[in-house]
N, C-alpha and C positions, 0 to 999 in steps of 0.2 A: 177370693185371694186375700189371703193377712199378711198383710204389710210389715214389714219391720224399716229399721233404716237404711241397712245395707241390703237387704235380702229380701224376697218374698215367700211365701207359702201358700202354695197351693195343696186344699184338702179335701177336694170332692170325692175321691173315691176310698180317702183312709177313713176305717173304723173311728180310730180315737184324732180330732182334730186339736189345733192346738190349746193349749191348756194353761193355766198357772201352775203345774207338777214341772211341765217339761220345762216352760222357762225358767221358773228358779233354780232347777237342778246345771240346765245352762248355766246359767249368770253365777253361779255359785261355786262350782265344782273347781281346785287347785289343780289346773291345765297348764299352770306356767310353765315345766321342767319336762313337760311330758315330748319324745320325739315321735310315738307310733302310739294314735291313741283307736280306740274301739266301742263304736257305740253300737252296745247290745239293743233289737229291734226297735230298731231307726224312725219308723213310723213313716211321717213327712219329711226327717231328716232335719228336724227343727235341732237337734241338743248338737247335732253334727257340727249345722251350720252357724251354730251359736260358737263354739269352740274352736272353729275355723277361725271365725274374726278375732275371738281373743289371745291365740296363739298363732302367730303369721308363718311361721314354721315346721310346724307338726302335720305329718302323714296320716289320716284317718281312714280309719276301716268302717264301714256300718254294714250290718245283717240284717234283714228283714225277710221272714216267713210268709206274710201273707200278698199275694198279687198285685191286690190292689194299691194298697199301699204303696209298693214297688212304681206302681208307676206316677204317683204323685213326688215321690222321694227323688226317681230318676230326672223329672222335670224340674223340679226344685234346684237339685246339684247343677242342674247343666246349665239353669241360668243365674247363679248366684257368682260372686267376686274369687270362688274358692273349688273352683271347681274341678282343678288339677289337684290339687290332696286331696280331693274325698273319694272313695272308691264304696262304689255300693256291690254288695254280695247279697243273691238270693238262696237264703239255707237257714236252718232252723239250729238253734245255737247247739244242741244236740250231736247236729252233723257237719259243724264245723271244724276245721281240725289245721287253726295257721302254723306255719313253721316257726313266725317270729315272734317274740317277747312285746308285750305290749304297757308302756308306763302310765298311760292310762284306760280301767275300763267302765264305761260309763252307762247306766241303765235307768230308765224311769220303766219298772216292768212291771206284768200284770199282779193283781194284788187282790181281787177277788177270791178268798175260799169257801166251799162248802156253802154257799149261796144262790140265789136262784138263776137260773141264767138268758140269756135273751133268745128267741127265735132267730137269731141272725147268727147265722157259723161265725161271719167274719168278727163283729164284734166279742164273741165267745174268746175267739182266739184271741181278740187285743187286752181284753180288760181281765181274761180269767188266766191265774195263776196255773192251769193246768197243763197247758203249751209249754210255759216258761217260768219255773218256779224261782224264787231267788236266792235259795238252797243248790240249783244248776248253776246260775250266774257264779257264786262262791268255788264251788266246782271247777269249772272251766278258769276261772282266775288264779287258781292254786296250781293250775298247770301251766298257762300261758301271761302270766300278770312279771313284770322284771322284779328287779330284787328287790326296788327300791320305789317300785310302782305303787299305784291307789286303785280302788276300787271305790266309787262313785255312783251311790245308789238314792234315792228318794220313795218313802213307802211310810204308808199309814202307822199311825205312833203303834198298834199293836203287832204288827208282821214286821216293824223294823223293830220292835223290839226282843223277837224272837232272832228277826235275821243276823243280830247283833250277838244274841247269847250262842247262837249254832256259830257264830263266825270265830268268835273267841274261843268256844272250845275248839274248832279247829286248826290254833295258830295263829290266825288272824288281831293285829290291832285295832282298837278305836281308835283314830287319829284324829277326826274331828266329827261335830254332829250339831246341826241347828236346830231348833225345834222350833216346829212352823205355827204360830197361830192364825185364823182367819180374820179374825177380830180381835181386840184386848181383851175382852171380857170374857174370850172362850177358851177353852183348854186346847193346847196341840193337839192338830188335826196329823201332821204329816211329820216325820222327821228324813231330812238332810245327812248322812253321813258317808264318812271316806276311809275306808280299812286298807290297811298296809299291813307284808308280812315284816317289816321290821319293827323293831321295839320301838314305842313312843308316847309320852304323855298325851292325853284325851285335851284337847278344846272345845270346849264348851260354849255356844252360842243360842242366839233364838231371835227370832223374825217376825213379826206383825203385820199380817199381808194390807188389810184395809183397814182404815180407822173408825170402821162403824157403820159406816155408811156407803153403800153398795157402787164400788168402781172409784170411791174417793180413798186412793191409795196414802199409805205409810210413807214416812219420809223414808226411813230403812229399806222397801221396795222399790222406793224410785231411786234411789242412791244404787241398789244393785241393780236395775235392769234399765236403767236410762242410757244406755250404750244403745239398747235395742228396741227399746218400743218408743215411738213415733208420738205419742201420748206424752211421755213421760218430759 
């Protein structure tokens, strides 16, 4: 079990357990204005349950494709402070089809391409882009994201920098984008950003997860996620 402050997580049977991907893209992501938000494959239900707490408000959807996961996610929600807005759905984003407009939608998705891949189905499905491309995520947002909504993704500086040029030619804003370093002295590993189909000046950030030295966190990391980790 991974404790947070308000929350716990339980991850025995999901593929991908919790992460520094899923929490920053939590702790990070502009959820303020959001009324009906959506987190594409939920996992543990960690970015759900992150977004829960920072918005006391907001209606959330989560999808998750694979079983197992589903049932760590279904545990998760039933015993956290938020359990009445979150609603977990078993479907694969593909064959989902909401009626409602969603102002925020939120994904930390798979991000392996054309790589080798592991003996284990399930992890196949969580870590490989082949399930859930972020090319679909853009997709499915262009149809059900509001007018005035984000789209809120996390992904390796090369696939987000793809997913960024395919978004903008399809209409799509930069609105904002952090660029994640591990260390100081390394080059962004991951970028942070939030597309909107309205018009809007790009902001520019960047983030230093540790300072060097392994689990000796950034003042910048603990300023955003000290709401949630028990550490911090």
């Amino acid at each position: 079990m991974f404790r947070f402050k308000q929350f716990a997580i339980r991850q025995e049977n999901a593929a991908m357990k919790v992460g520094t991907d899923g929490a920053l893209l939590g702790a990070w992501c502009d959820v303020s204005k959001a009324n009906n938000i959506l987190d594409i494959g939920t996992g543990t239900a960690l970015i759900a349950m992150m977004v829960a707490q920072r918005n006391s408000t907001a209606a959330i959807t989560t999808i998750e494709i694979d079983e197992k996961a589903l049932i760590d996610a279904n545990f998760n929600v039933e015993n956290c402070p938020w359990a009445n807005r979150i609603k977990i759905i078993e479907s694969s984003l593909q064959k989902y089809n909401p009626t409602l407009k969603f102002d925020s939608i939120i994904s930390n998705p798979p991000f392996f391409e054309n790589s080798l891949k592991s003996n284990s189905h399930q992890k196949v499905k969580a870590r490989h882009a082949d399930s859930m491309h972020y090319s679909d995520i853009l997709a499915f947002a262009s149809k059900h994201l509001s007018s005035n909504g984000i789209v809120h993704l996390i992904l390796p500086t090369e696939n987000a920098e793809k997913c960024i040029e395919i978004a903008i030619e399809s209409g799509y804003y930069l609105k904002r984008i952090c660029k994640v370093q591990p260390v100081p002295y390394k080059n962004a590993h991951r970028y942070a950003f939030e597309l909107t189909k309205a018009p809007t000046k790009t902001i520019n950030e960047s983030l230093t997860i540790e300072t060097g030295k392994r689990h000796d966190y950034s003042q910048q990391y603990i300023e955003l996620t000290k709401a949630f980790y028990t550490i911090m």
